[in-house]
Rosetta silent file (secondary structure, phi, psi, omega in degrees, C-alpha in Angstrom):
SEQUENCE: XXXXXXXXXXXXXXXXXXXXXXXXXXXXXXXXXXXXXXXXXXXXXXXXXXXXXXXXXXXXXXXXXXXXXXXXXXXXXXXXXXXXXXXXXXXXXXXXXXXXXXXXXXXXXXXXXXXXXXXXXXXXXXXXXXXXXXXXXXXXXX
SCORE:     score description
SCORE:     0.000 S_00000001
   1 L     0.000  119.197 -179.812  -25.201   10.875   15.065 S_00000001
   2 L   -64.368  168.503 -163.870  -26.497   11.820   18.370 S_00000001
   3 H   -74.862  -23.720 -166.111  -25.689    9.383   21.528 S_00000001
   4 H   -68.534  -30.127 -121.836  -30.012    8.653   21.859 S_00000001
   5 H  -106.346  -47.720  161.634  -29.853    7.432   17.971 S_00000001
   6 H   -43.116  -56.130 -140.604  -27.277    5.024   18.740 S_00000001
   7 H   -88.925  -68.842 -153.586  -28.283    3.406   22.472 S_00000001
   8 H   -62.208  -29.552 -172.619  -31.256    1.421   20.639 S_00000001
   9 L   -85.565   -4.329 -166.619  -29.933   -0.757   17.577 S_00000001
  10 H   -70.681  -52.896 -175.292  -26.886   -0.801   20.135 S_00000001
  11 H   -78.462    3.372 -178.991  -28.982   -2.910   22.912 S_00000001
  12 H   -92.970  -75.263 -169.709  -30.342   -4.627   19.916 S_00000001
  13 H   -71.295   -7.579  159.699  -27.260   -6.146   18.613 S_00000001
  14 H   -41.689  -65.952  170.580  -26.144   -6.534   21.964 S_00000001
  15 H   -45.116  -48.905  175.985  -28.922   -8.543   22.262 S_00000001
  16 H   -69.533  -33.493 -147.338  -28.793  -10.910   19.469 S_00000001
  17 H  -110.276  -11.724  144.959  -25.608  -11.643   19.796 S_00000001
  18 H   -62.324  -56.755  156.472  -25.768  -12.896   23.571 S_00000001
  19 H   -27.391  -55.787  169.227  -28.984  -14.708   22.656 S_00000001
  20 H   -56.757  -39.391  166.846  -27.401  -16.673   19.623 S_00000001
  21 H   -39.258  -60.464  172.803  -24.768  -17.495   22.326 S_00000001
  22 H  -101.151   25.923 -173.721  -27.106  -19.250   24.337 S_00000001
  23 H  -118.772   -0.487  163.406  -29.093  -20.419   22.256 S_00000001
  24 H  -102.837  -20.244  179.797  -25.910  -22.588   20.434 S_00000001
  25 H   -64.035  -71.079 -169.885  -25.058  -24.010   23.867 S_00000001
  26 L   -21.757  -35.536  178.542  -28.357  -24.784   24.118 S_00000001
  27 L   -81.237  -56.747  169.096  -28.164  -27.095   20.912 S_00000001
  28 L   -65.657   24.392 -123.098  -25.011  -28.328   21.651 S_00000001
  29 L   175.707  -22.537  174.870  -25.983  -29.797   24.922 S_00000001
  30 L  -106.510  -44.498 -150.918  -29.893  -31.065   23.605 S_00000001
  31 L  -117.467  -32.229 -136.915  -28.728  -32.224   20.166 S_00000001
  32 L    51.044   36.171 -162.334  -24.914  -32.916   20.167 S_00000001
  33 L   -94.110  162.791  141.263  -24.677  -30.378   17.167 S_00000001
  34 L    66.073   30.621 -172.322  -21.854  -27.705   16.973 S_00000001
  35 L   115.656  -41.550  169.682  -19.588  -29.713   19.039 S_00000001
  36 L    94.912  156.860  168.846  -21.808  -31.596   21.663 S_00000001
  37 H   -23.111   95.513  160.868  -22.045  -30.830   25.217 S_00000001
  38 H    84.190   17.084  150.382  -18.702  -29.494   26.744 S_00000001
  39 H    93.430   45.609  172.151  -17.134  -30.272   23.407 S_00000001
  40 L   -89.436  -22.965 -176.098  -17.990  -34.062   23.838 S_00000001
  41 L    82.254  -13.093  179.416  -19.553  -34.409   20.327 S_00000001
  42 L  -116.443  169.731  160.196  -22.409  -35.663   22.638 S_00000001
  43 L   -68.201  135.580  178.989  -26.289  -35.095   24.115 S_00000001
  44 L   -37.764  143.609  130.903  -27.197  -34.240   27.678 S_00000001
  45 L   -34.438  161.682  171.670  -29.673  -37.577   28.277 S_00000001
  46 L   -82.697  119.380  163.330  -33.195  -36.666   27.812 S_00000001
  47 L    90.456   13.469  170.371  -34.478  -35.291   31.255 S_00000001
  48 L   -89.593  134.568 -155.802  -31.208  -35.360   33.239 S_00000001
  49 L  -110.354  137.301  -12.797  -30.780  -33.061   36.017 S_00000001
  50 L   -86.486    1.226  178.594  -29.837  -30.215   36.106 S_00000001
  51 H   -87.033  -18.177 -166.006  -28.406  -30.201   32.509 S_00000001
  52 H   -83.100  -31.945  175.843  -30.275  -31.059   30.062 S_00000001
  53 H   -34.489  -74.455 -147.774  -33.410  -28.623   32.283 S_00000001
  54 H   -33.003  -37.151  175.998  -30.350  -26.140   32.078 S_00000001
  55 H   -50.747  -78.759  177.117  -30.186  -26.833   27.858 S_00000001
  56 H   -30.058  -88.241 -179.534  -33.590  -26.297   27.473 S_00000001
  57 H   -16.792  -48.817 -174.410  -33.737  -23.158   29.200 S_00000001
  58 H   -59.602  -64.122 -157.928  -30.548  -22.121   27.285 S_00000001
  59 H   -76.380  -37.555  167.831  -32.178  -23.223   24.013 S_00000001
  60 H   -84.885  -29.782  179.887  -35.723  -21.508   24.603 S_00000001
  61 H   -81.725  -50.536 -175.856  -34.434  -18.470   26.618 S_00000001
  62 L   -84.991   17.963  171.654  -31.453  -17.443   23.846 S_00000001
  63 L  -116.937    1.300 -161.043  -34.127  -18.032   20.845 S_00000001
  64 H  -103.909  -54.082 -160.894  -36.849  -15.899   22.701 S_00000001
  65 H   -84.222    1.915 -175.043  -34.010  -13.016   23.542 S_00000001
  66 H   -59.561  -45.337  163.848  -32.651  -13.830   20.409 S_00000001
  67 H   -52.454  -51.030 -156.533  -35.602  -12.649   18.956 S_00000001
  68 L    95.790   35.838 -177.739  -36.709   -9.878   21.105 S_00000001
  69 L  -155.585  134.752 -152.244  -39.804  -11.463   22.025 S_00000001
  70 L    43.260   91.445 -178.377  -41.079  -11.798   25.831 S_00000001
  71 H   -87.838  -49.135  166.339  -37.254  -10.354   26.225 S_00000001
  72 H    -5.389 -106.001  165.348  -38.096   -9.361   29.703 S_00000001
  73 H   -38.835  -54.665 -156.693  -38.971  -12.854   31.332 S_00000001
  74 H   -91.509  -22.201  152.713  -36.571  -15.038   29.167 S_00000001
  75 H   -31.064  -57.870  179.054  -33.964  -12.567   29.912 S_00000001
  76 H   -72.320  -63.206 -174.464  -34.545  -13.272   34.206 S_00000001
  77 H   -48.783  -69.362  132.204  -34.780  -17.130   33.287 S_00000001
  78 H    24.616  -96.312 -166.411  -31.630  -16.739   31.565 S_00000001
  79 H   -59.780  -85.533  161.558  -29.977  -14.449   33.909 S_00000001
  80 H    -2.163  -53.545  139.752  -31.030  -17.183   36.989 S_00000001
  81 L   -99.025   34.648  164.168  -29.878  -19.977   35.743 S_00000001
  82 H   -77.604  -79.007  167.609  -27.094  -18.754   34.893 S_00000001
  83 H   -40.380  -28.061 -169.349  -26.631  -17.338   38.520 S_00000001
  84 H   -93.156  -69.845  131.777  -27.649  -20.886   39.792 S_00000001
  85 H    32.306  -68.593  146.652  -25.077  -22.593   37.809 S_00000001
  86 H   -58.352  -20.021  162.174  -22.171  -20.577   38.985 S_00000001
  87 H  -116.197  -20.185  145.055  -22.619  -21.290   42.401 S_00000001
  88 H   -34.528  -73.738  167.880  -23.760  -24.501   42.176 S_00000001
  89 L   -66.752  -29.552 -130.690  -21.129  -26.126   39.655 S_00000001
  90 L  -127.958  -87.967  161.812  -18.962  -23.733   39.610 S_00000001
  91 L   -47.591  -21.577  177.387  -18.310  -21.506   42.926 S_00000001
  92 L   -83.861    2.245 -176.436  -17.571  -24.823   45.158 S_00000001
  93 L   -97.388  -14.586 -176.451  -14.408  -25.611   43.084 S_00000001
  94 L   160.191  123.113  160.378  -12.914  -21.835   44.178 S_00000001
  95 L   -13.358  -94.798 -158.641  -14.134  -18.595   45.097 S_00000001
  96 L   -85.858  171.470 -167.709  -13.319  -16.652   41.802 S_00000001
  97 L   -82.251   -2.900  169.355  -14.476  -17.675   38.391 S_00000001
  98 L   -82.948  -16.920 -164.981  -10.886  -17.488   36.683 S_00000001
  99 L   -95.216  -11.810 -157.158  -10.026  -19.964   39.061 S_00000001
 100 L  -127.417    5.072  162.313  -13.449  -22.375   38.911 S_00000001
 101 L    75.314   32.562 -171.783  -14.033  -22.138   35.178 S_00000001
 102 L  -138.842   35.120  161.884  -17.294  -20.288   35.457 S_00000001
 103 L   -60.045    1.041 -154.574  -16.475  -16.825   33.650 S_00000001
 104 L  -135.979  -31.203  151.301  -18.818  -17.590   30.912 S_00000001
 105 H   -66.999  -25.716 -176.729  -21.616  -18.386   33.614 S_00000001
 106 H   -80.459  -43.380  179.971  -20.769  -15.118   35.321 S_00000001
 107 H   -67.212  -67.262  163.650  -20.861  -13.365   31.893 S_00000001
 108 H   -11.373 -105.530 -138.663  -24.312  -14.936   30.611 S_00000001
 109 H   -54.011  -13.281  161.702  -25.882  -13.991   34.057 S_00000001
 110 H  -102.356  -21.181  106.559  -25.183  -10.263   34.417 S_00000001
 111 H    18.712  -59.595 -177.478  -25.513  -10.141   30.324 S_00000001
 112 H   -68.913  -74.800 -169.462  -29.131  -11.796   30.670 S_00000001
 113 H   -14.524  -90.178 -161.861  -29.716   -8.799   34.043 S_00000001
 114 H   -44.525  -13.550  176.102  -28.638   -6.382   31.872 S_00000001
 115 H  -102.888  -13.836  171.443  -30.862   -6.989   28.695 S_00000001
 116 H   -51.108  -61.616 -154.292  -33.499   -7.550   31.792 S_00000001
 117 H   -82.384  -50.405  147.634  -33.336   -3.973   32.816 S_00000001
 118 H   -58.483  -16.445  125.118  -32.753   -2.581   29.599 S_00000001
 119 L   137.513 -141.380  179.600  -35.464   -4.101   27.585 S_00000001
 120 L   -71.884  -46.633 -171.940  -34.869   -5.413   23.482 S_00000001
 121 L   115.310 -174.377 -164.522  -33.299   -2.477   22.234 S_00000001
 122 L   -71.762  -52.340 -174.276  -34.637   -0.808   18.750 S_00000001
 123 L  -118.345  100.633 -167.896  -34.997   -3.772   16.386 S_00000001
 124 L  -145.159  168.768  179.926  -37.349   -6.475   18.443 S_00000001
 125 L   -85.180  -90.406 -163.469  -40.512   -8.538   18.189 S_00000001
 126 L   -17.965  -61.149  178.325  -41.638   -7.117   21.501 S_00000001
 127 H   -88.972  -19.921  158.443  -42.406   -3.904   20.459 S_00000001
 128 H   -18.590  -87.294  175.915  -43.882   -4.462   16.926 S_00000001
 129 H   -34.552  -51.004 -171.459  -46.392   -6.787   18.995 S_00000001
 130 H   -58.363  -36.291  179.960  -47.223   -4.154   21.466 S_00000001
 131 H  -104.615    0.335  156.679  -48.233   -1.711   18.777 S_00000001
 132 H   -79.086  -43.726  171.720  -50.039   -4.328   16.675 S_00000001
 133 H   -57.036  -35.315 -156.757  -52.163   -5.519   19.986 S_00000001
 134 L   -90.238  -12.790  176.005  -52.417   -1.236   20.263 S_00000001
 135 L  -112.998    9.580  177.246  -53.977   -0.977   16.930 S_00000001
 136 L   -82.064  137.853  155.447  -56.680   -3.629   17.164 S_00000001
 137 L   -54.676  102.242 -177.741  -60.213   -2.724   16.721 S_00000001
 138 L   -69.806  134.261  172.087  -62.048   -3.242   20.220 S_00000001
 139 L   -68.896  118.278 -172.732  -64.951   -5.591   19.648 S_00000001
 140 L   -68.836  143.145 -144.771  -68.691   -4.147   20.549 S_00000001
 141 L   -98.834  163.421  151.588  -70.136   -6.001   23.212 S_00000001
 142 L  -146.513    0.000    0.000  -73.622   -7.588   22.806 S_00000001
């Protein structure tokens, strides 16, 4: 098996399996499922800043790349607050993240980048849609 043959379901599963990541925080932190917030058993309030925004995001951004679909964008949203996160919460308790607990914010956010710049990978929504919108009939004008 050549190295091209390989690269796509690679960024694929790659893909999935950082989505499903942040897309179970996301639950546990909105719902109190799967542990609860910070392993509290409980939910972020509804509308409290910045976590439960930060949930959402988690929980819409890791089911979008989970998918492969707008991978791009939810990928940067992702990646961003991720990046906001670590120096917000994170970086003012201590320069590096073994020391300030925010290796897993650090990870996400070049994790999200990187599925930025590479795109879905092989097995995605994104392109399926692209060549079903590419295959439409154009309608005659009248």
């Amino acid at each position: 098996m050549r190295a091209e043959q390989i690269v796509g379901p690679a960024v694929s599963l790659f893909r999935v399996v950082i989505g499903l990541l942040f897309l179970c925080h996301g639950l546990a932190s909105l719902f109190g499922v799967l542990g609860g917030n910070r392993g509290t058993g409980e939910a972020i309030p509804l509308g409290q800043w910045p976590g439960w925004w930060a949930a959402l995001i988690q929980g819409i951004c890791g089911t979008l790349v989970l998918l492969g679909l707008l991978t791009r964008p939810a990928a940067i949203l992702a990646s961003g607050s991720m990046a906001y996160a670590y120096f917000m919460v994170h970086q003012p308790d201590a320069l590096l993240p073994l020391r300030n607990g925010g290796e897993l914010a650090v990870l996400f956010c070049w994790s999200f980048l990187l599925i930025a710049v590479l795109g879905p990978g092989a097995w995605a929504l994104d392109p399926l849609l692209r060549t079903r919108r590419a295959h439409r009939a154009p309608v005659p004008a009248r």
